[in-house]
N, C-alpha and C positions, 0 to 999 in steps of 0.2 A: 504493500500500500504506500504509496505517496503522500504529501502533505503540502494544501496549499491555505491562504491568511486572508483571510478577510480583511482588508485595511488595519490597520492599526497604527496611525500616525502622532509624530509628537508636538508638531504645529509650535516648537519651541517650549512645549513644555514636558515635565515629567510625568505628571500627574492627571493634566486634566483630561476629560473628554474633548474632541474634536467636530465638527461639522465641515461634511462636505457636498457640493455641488454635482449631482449629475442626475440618474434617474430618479435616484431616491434623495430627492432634493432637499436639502440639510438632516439627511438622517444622523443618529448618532453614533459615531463610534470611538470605539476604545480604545485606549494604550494597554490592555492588559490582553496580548498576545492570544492566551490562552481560551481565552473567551472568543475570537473567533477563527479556531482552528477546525479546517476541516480533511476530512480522508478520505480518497479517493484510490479508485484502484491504477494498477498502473498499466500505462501503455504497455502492448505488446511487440510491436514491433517500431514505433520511433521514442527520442528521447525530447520531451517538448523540455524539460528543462534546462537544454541545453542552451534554447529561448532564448532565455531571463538568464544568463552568466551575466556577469558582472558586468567583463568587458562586453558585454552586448548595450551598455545605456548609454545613449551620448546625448545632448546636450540639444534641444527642439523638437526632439521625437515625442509622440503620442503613443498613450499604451493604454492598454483596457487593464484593470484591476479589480479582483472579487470585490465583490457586494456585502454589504450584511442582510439583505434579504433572505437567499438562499446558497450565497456564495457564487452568485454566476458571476462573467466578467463583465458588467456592465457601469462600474464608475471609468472614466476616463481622467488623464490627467496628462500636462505635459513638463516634461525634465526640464530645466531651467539652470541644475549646477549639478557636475557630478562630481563626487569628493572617493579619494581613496584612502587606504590606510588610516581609521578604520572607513569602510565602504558607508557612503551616504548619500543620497537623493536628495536634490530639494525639488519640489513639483509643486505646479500650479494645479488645483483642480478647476475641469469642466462644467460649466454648470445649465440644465438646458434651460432653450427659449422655446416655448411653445410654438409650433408649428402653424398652426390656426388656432381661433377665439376656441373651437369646441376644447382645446385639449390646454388652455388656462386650469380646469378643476385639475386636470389630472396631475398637472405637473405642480400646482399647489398642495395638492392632497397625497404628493410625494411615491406616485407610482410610480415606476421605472420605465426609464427612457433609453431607449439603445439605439435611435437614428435621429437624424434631424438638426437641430440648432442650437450652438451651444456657445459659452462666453469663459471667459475667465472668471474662474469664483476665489474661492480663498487660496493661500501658501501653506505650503507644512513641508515637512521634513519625513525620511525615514530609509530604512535599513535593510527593511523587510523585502529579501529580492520577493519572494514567493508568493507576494500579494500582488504578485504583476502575472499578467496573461501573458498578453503579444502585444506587437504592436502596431498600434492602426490608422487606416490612410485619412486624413484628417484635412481638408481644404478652406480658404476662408471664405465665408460668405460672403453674399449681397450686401449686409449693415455693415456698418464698421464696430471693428470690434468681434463680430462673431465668425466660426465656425462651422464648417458641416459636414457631418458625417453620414453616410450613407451605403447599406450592402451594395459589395460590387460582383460584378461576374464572375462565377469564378468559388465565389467564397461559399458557403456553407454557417448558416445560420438557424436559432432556435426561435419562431415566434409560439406566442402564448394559444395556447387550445382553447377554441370556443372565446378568442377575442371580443371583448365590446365596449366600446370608450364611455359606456353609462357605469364602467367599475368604479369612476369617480364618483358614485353619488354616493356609495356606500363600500369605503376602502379596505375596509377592517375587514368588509367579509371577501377580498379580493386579491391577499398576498400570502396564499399558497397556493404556487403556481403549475399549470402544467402544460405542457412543449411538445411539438411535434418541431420535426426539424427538416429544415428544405437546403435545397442548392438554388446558388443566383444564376438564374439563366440571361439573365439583361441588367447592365446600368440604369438608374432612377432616371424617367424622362417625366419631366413635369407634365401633370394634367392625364399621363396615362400610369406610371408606376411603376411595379417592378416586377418581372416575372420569375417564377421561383417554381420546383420541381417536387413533389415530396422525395426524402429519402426511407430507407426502411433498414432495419439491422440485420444484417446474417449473424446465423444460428451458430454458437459456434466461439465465436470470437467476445474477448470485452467490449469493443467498441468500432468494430467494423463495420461499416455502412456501404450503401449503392441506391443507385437512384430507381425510384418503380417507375410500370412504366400503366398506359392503361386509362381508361375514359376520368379526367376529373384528378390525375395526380400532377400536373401542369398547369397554373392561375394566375394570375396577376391581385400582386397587393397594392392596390390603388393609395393614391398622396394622402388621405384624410384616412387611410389607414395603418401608415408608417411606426405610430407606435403597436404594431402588432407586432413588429422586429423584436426580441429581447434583446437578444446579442447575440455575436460572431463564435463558433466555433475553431477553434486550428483544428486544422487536419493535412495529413499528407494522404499523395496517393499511392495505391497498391500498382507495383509492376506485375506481380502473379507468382515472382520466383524468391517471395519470401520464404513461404511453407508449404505445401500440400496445401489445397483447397481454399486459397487465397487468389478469390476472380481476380483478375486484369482490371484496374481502373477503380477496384473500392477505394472506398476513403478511410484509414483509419481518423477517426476524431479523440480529440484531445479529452480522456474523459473529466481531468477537473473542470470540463467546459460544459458536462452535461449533469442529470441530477442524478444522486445515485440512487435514490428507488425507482427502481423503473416501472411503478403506477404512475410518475409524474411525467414517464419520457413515452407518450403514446406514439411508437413507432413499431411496426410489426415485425419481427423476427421469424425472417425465410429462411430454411437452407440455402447453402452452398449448394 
């Protein structure tokens, strides 16, 4: 098993709690490590934490980082000073902008935001490589000042099961979450959106995936639907000549990027 951290920043101090900026817009979190550690199984055939080495952090890059919701990677944040001997970050967090008026409750009401419009929020500090994903392709907006993030071609993403942006009226009964998970088949085109593929898990494997195929597993997530996105998965893909019974073209995915009871990860497991 593996181990990855749910933020835990010291924002210059030792003691206090922290606030930060992104889906779960000033949720709380802690300095005390312990408190948001979680486990995960470990990859079988790549080494995602080869990621996050040290010498992988430089200086304007963007990076996805556990949550304290459920620990998925959906705070974002970008490096600003990297320090050695001992190892330190200092990072600005992301904080979003609502997309349209409908999703003002949401992102008040501090539901998680994994696409869209985002600003610099607070500074902090930290040590902790392991509360870092990957890192992600980040462009500045239209406003000044802001940010945009958006699934690209290519990637592999979890949006939320049975999505509907009235979870703002009633939040508390709205964050335990559950995921199905797609491939991006198209770049965000305003006014039309984004088309995406489902994936399903072969039998078999921790975390091997592939794409189905079949009337209705092919859609488009339209623009006033964007926060349906949760967040980015890593994955690499399968050549075929890893092991026995590993198709051509799977994707292994990163599993601290997925949830580990699999009632929450609604994806159907086929054979190979």
């Amino acid at each position: 098993m593996q181990d990855k951290d749910a933020f835990h920043g010291t924002n210059g101090n030792t003691d206090a709690t922290v606030k930060v900026g992104n889906g779960a817009k000033n949720s709380l979190i802690t300095d005390d490590a312990e408190k948001g550690l979680y486990e995960c199984p470990d990859p079988e055939f790549n080494n995602y934490d080869m990621e996050r080495d040290e010498g992988q952090f430089q200086i304007n890059q963007f990076w996805a980082c556990y949550d304290t919701l459920d620990g998925m990677p959906r705070y974002y944040a970008m490096v600003k000073k990297v320090r050695t001997s001992p190892f330190e970050l200092h990072i600005t967090w992301l904080e979003a902008i609502p997309v349209h008026k409908i999703y003002e409750k949401w992102v008040d009401e501090e539901l998680p935001v994994g696409c869209g419009s985002f600003r610099f929020g607070i500074k902090d500090k930290t040590s902790a490589r392991m509360t870092f994903s990957h890192l992600i392709h980040c462009e500045k907006g239209k406003k000044k000042g802001s940010f945009v993030i958006y699934p690209r071609e290519g990637e592999v993403w979890a949006i939320f099961k049975d999505w509907d942006v009235s979870w703002s009226i009633n939040p508390e009964k709205h964050k335990e979450f559950k995921y199905e998970i797609v491939k991006v088949l198209s770049n965000f085109v305003p006014d039309i959106g984004i088309r995406v593929v489902y994936l399903e898990k072969i039998h078999g494997f921790v975390s091997l995936f592939r794409m189905t195929s079949g009337v209705g597993t092919t859609f488009v997530i339209q623009p006033k639907e964007l926060y349906r996105f949760s967040h980015r998965v890593p994955c690499f893909r399968m050549s075929g000549s890893e092991r026995e019974g590993v198709p051509v073209g799977a994707l292994e995915l990163d599993p601290a990027s997925i949830p580990l009871n699999p009632d929450n990860c609604l994806c159907l497991a086929q054979p190979n």
